[in-house]
N, C-alpha and C positions, 0 to 999 in steps of 0.2 A: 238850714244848710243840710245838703243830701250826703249822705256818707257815700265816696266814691273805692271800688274796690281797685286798688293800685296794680293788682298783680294784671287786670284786663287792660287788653287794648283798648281806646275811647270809641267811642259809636263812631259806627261808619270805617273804621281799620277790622282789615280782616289779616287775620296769621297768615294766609293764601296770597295774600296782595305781595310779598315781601318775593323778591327773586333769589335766586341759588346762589351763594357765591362762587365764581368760579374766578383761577387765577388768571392774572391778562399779561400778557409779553412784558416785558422789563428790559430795556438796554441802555448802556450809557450813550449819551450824545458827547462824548470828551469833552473838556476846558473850553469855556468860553469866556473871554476875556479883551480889555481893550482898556488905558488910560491909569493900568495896574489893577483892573479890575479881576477877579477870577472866580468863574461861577463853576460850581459842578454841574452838568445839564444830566438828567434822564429823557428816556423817551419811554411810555406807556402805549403801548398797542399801537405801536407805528408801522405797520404794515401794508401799506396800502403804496400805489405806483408812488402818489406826490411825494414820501416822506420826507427827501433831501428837500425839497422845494419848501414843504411844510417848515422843516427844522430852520432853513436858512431865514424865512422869514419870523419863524419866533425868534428867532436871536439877534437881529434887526432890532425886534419890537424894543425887546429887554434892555437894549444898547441904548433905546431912546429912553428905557425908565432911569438910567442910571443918574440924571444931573434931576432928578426928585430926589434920590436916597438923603440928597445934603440936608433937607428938610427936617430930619430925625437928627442927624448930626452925631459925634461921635462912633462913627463907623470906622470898618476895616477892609473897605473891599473886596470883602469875600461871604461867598455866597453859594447857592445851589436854586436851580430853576429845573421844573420838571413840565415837559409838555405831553399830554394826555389825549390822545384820539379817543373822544368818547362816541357816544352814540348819539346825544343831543348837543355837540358841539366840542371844538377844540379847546381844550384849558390849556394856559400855562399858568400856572406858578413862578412869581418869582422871587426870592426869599434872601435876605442877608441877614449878616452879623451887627451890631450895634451893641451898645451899655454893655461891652463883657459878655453878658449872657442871654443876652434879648434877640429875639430873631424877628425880623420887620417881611409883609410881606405886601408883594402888589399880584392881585389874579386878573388874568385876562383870558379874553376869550376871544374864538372867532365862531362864528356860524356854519354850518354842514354847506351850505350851498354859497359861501364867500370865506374859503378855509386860508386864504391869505392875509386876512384885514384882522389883525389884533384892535379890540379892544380891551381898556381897563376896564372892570365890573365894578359895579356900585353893590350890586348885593349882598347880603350878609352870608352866601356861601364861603367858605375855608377852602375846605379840599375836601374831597371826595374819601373813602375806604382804602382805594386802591392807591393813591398820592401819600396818603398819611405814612404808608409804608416807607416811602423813602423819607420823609420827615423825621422818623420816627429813626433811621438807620442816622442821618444828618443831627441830630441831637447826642446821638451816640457818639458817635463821630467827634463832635464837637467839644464834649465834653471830656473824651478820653486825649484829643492832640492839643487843645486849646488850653479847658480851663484844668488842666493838671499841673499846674504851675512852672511848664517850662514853656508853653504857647509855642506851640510846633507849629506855622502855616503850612508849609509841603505835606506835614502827613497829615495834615488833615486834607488837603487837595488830594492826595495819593490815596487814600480812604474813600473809595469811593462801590456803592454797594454793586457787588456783581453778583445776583440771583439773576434767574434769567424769568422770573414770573413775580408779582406780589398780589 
């Protein structure tokens, strides 16, 4: 067995290879919601002509995931979905509440050159750097309107992150 130095990168990754982080637009897409459903939606670098066309078709998509979530069971209807103009394709996230503390998710995607047609991903991608950010505000969130023992749904619907970059 060869002693491997952990601090290096593995052959073939070079420090150079890694891009700059730089921060991407952040807006709310407000409540999206339907059958008592209530999602909080973000948009990540939605800037381009389609974005309403883009948005209205994620939340379409999401509408169709919902009669899956019953599959997990013990849910609450509520939720948070973020859609992501990326570079290699449109992500959505779409994320609820279950078991108390559990957050269930479904990612989909569409293609640069067919930015309408949601599919679900089989891949073992999560979410990107930029997405975790609201994730990460959405845990907070959760934890502070929910499981503080008076289980607030409105504030934590009302809690919703306003930076305007992540």
């Amino acid at each position: 067995m060869t002693q491997t130095n952990l601090s290096q990168w593995p052959q073939g990754v070079d420090a150079a290879d890694f891009s700059t982080y730089q921060r991407r637009a952040l807006t709310s897409l407000g409540l999206w919601g339907t059958d008592g459903w209530a999602i909080k939606a973000y948009g990540i670098q939605l800037d381009h002509p389609d974005a309403d066309h883009l948005t209205w078709h994620a939340k379409q998509h999401v509408h169709q995931l919902l009669p899956l979530t019953q599959e997990e069971g013990s849910f609450y209807k509520t939720g948070f979905a973020v859609l992501h103009k990326g570079s290699l394709a449109n992500w959505l996230l779409f994320q609820w509440w279950t078991h108390d503390d559990v957050w269930c998710q479904f990612l989909s995607y569409s293609e640069t050159g067919d930015p309408l047609n949601f599919k679900v991903s089989t891949r073992p991608v999560v979410a990107c750097v930029y997405e975790t950010a609201v994730i990460w505000h959405e845990q907070k969130s959760w934890i502070a309107h929910v499981l503080n023992g008076r289980a607030d749904r409105r504030a934590y619907l009302e809690d919703v992150m306003t930076d305007q970059t992540c």
